[in-house]
C-alpha positions, 0 to 999 in steps of 0.5 A: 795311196799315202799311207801305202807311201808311209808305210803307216797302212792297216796291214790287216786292209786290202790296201796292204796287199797292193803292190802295183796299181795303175788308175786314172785319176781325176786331179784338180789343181787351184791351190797349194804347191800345185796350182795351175789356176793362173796358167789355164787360158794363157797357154795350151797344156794347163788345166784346173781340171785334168786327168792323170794316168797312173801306174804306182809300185810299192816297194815292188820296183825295189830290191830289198838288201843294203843301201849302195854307196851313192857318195857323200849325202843321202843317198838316193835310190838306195838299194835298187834292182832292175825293176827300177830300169823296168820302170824306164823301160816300160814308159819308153817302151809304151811311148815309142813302140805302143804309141809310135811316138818317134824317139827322135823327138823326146828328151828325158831329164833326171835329177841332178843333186843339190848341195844344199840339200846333202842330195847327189846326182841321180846317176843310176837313172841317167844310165838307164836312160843311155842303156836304153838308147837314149843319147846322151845329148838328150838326157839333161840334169835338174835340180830340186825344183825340176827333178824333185818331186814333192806332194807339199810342204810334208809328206813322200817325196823323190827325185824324179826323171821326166820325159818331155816331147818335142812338137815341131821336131827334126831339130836338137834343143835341150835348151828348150827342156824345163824352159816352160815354152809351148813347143817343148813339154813334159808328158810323163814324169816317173818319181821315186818315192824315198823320203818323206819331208818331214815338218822341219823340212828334213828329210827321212828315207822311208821304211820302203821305197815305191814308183809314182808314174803320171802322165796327164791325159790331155798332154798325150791326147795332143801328142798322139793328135798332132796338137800343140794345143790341148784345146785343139784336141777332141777333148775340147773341141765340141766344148769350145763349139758349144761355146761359140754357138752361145756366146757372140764372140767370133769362132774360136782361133787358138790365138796365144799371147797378150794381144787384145785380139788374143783375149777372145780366144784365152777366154774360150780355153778359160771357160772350156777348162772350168767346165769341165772342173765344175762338172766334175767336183759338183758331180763328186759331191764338192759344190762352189762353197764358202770354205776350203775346196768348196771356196776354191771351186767357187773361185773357180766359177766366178772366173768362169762366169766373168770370161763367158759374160764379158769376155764371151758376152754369152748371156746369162745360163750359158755356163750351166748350159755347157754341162751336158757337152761335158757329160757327151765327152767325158760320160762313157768314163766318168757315167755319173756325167753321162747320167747328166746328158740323159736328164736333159733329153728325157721330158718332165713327164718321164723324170717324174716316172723315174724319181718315182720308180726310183730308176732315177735315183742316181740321177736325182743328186746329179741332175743337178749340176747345171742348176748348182752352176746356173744359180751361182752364176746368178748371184755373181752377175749383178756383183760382176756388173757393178764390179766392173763399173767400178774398176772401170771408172777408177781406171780412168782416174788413175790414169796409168798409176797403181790401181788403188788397193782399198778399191782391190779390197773392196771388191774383193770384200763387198762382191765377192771378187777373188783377188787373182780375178781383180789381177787379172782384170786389171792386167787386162787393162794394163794397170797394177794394184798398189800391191803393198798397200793391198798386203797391208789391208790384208795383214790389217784383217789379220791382226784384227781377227787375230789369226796368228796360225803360220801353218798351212791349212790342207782340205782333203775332198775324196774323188773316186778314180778308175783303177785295174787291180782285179776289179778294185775301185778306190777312191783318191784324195784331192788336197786343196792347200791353202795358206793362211794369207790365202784364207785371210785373204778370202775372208771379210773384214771388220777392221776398225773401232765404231764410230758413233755420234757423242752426247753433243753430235746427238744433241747437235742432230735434233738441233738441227731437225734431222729426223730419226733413221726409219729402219722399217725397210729391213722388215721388207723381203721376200721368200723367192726359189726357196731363198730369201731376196732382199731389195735394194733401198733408196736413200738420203744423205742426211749427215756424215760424222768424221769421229769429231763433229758433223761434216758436210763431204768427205773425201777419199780414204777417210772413215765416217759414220752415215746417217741416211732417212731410211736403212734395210739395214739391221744393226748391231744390238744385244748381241746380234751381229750387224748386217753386211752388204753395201751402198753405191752412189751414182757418180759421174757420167762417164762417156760410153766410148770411155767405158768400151775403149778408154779413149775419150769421147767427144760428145759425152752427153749424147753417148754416156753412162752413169758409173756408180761410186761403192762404198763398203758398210763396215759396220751399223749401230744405233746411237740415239735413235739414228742408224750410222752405217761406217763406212771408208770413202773411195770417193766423194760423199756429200750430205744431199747425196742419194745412194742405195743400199744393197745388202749381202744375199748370201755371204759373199766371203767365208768364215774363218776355219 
């Protein structure tokens, strides 16, 4: 509805006509100003995935004539009549006496100006409320960041009054609005839509002024169940059963907070929520990709796939195999789900009979879903592993000091680790990265790929929404905004000059009776599930090249150039790029009691495990019949060692916009 909002709408379209509208609307939210990415699991009420009851005016609420004096500053709800109170009074109204919502338990809040800003108070709002019965006691003042509604960084803007519920009741907290705890929450927030924010940051009255009501779903799911938590609901329930029947992991509890038995439990919601987030988008047509909504998406599943095999210790395809719970609880709204459930239970004989007749033809893009999920988790798994592996080893080496940032990078890098996720493993463990060094290695990427664009870059995915306008079916855009550290940060690396052997380390080589690489290895693949599989190639070390002479070791931190007896790695050369992917080194074995608790074992020899050493291949190039594969060291490398060699299957970070 933005242009609606604007002002800038063909007046000659439908859309033109439109003067109140009410809709469900299926919202996301991992990225940009509204991202509740972090929260999901940590709490009760937040969702990547959640579903926003709508009910908008355009310039209908209003009155058209003079703007009021407001006071010093801009004023705000300039010119208003009384269907801005019919705004208030049908959200009261709907809460208290359709829902039986006890009014004793509610608060509302509005905006309370801001200096800074040249805005005043909302007063009109606060005497609606008070008019309405609402004591005063319970009608608070915010400012900006609580009462001020903004889609981003630009665009249609207002104050805005909330109303928030209180779960336990039968007492008098106004300290507890806004205070972000899970006993006091907001449940409809009703904005003004005035201004438009422009790129300067100012702020312009709009040619008409319009109503943007929301209320999530989930949230008045809970209310009207009794449920502090969403997830107790049975919006979610049959999710998190179908979770626990797959997983081994005990039932879940709805256990809160940082405690490690609490971990389970945060898992479950995790897993639950992303579902229901990549059935949905997957279904709309926006699959877990390598760039802008579709990058987000996958980042999402990654999460997912973590919680549900670690965490859950759920076994490969449990995640794909939650779809069709989700189709069973959101389908009878969202049909194209429900469409999902059939495929399942129809036999092969049957699918085959209706994508030949064509009466499965809706069914043909969406049966997929399950299977877009399944093949993503696969290709996750074994980098997960491995991942895992290496933050648990190099946690040990820390012992309780910053978790170093070139390891953070090269997961994030080499195995397609979100960075948030590499945090959130980390905070588990109770450990930090080296932040600043880990922004330096990000800033460093940027300036080598002279990225230097300082604006946001907003991706715009169409989702259809259920609307009652006479039958009118619209479509919505859900925008996934992303900085540019954000995309930088989701983009690989080839930071740093070659290394390559001179004339005389060449000469020094054959002197020697290093033979030349045999790379014939990168000829062996094969074609598997209509993609191309790559395996992994073992190696020897034969020679380390520091920049100046041949080494026998390197250590931690330090650039090299590899030469190894064989590579399935192509290099760079008449203008094709050089392979990506990877080579890992058994390293020390490392007590299994060390792997599962971090406490220290003391037969190591009975019950140990080999933890592998990653080293990122920077870049690959020829130089007198060798293959030198640069890579930066994170631990010891030593001629003699024996290492793998694992190339990317797919690309595992995107291309720059």
């Amino acid at each position: 509805f933005k242009p609606v909002l604007l002002g800038t709408v063909d007046p000659r379209s439908q859309m033109a006509l439109w003067r109140r509208v009410a809709n469900s609307q299926r919202c996301v939210r991992a990225g940009g100003k509204h991202n509740d990415l972090e929260d999901v699991g940590r709490d009760g009420t937040h969702h990547t995935f959640f579903e926003m009851l709508g009910s908008w005016s355009f310039g209908d609420y209003f009155k058209v004539g003079g703007a009021s004096d407001a006071g010093a500053g801009l004023p705000l709800h300039s010119g208003r009549g009384f269907r801005c109170e019919e705004a208030c009074r049908m959200a009261w109204s709907l809460l208290t006496e359709h829902y039986g919502i006890p009014a004793d338990r509610l608060y509302v809040s509005y905006f309370g100006g801001d200096a800074g800003s040249g805005l005043t108070a909302d007063r009109e709002t606060r005497d609606i409320w008070l008019d309405l019965g609402v004591p005063a006691s319970r009608v608070l003042p915010f400012g900006l960041k609580d009462n001020f509604w903004e889609m981003g960084d630009t665009g249609p803007c207002g104050p805005c009054t909330e109303i928030h519920y209180d779960h336990v009741g039968g007492r008098h907290v106004p300290a507890l609005v806004n205070a972000g705890g899970p006993e006091l929450v907001e449940i409809w927030n009703l904005v003004f839509i005035q201004y438009n924010r422009e790129a300067d940051q100012s702020l312009r009255l709009l040619p008409q002024f319009s109503v943007d009501t929301g209320m999530g779903l989930e949230r008045l799911v809970g209310v009207l169940q009794g449920k502090r938590s969403n997830y107790d609901t049975d919006l979610f329930t049959p999710l998190l059963d179908a979770i626990h029947q797959r997983s081994k992991a005990a039932r879940y509890s709805g256990r809160m907070g940082a405690a490690p038995e609490a971990q389970v439990d945060r898992a479950y919601r995790v897993v639950a929520d992303h579902v229901r987030t990549l059935a949905v988008c997957i279904a709309d047509g926006v699959h877990p990709g390598m760039s802008g909504a579709e990058l987000v998406l996958r980042r999402i599943l990654r999460r997912a796939v973590r919680f549900c095999a670690e965490v859950l210790q759920a076994p490969p395809g449990s995640l794909a195999s939650l779809v069709p719970t989700v189709a069973q609880t959101l389908g009878d709204i969202f049909p194209e789900l429900s469409q999902e459930a059939d495929r399942v239970s129809v036999g092969p004989q049957e699918q085959h009979v209706n994508d030949v007749t064509g009466s499965g033809h809706q069914r043909r893009g969406l049966f997929q879903i399950a299977d877009i999920i399944d093949e993503n988790e696969g290709h996750f798994l074994s980098s997960l592993r491995r991942g895992s592996r290496l933050i648990q080893r190099t946690c040990l080496q820390t012992d309780g000091g910053h978790f170093p940032a070139a390891v953070a990078w090269s997961l994030h890098r080499d195995l397609g680790f979100p960075l948030d996720l590499v945090d959130l493993m980390l905070e588990e463990r109770g450990v930090q990265v080296d932040r600043q060094e880990l922004d330096r290695l990000v800033s460093h990427d940027q300036k080598v790929r002279g990225q230097t664009n300082t604006s946001s870059i907003v991706v715009v995915v169409w989702l259809p929404v259920k609307s009652c306008m006479g039958g009118f079916i619209v479509k919505e855009p859900m925008s996934v905004v992303m900085s540019p550290a954000q995309m930088r940060a989701e983009q690989q690396a080839d930071a740093q000059p070659r290394l390559l052997p001179d004339v005389l380390t060449l000469a020094a080589l054959q002197h020697t009776g290093v033979p030349h690489t045999d790379d014939s290895p990168k000829y062996c693949y094969h074609l598997e599930d209509g993609r191309y599989v790559f395996p992994a190639c073992r190696a020897t070390v034969l020679a380390l090249y520091d920049g100046r002479a041949l080494v026998p070791e390197v250590g931690p931190g330090q650039r090299c150039g590899v030469i190894l007896d064989q590579t399935c790695f192509y290099s760079e050369q008449g203008g094709q790029s050089h392979d990506r992917g990877y080579l890992t080194r058994d390293g020390l074995w490392v007590s299994q009691a060390s792997w599962e608790t971090s406490a220290e074992s003391s037969d190591v020899s009975r019950c140990s495990v080999p933890q592998e050493v990653l080293f990122s291949v920077e870049a690959v190039n020829r130089a007198g019949g060798y293959v030198v594969h640069q890579v930066t060291v994170l631990d010891h490398l030593r001629t003699g060692d024996q290492v793998e060699l694992h190339l990317d299957q797919v690309p595992t970070e995107p291309e720059p916009e």
